[in-house]
C-alpha positions as CSV (number, residue, x, y, z in Angstrom):
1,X,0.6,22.0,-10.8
2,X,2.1,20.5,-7.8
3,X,1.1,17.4,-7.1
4,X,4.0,15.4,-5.8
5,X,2.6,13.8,-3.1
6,X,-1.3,13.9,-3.8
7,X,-1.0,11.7,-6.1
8,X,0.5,8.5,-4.2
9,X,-1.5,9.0,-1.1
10,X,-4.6,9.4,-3.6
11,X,-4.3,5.8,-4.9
12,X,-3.1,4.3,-1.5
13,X,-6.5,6.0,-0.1
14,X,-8.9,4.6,-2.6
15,X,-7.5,1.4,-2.2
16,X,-8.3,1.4,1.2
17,X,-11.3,3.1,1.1
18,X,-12.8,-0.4,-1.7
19,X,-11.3,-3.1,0.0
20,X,-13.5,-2.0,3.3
21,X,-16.2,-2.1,0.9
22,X,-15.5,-5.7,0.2
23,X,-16.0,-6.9,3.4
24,X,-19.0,-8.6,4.8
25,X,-19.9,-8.0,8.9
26,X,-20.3,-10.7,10.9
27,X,-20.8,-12.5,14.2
28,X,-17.9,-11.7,17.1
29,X,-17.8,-14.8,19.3
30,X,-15.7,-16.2,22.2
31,X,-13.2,-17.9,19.3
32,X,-12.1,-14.5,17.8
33,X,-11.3,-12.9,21.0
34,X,-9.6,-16.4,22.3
35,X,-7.7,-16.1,18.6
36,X,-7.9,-20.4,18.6
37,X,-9.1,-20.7,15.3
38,X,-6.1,-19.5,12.7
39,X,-3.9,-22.4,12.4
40,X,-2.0,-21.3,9.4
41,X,-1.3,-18.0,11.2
42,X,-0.2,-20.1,15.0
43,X,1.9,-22.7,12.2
44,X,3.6,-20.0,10.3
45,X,4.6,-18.1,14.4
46,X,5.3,-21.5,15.8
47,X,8.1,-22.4,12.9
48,X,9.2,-19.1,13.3
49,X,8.6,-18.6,9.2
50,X,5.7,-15.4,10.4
51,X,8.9,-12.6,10.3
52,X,9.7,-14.1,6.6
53,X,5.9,-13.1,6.1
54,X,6.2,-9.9,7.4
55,X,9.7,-8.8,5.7
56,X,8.4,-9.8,2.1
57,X,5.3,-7.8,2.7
58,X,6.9,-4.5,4.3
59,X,9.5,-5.2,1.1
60,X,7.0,-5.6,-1.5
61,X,5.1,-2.3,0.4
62,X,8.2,-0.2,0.4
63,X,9.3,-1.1,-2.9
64,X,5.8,-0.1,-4.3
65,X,5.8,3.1,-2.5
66,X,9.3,4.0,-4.0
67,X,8.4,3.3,-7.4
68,X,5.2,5.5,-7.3
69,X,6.7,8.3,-6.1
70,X,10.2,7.9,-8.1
71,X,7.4,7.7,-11.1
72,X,5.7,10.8,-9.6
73,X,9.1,12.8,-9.7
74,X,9.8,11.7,-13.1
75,X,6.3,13.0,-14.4
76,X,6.7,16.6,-12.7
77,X,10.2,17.0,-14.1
78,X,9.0,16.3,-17.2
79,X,5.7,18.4,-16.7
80,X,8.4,21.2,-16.0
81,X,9.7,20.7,-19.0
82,X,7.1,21.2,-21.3
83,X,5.9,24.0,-19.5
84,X,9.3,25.6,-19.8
85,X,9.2,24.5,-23.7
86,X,5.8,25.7,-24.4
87,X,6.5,29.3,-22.4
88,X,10.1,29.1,-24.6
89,X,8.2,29.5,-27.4
């Protein structure tokens, strides 16, 4: 079986595909196009602290990614393995 990659992009996909479940549709006005009514968001890019927002996520993201797919090696390795055992035999 060769799923190396499947697998990752699999769970990434579902992911994706239930949190746009989650969301409810509503109303477009004048304020979301004009963008005035996030004032955490304009605080956090006005102190400058948005970029520390944005590193600790893209971190957190790329250290996630590189532990599911180092796990996803590990598993085919030792899928190999036992393949190699169980033909051995």
């Amino acid at each position: 079986m060769k799923h190396t990659l499947s697998i990752p992009l699999l769970a990434i996909g579902m992911f994706l595909s239930t949190s746009l479940w989650a969301q409810e549709k509503h109303k477009i006005d004048e304020n979301d196009y004009a963008n005035q009514s996030v004032e955490m968001a304009d605080g956090f890019r006005a102190e400058g602290k948005i970029y520390v927002v944005v590193a600790v996520m893209v971190a957190l993201l790329g250290g996630f990614t590189f532990y599911v797919v180092r796990m996803d090696m590990k598993v085919t390795g030792l899928e190999k393995k036992v393949e190699e055992f169980l033909q051995g035999k």
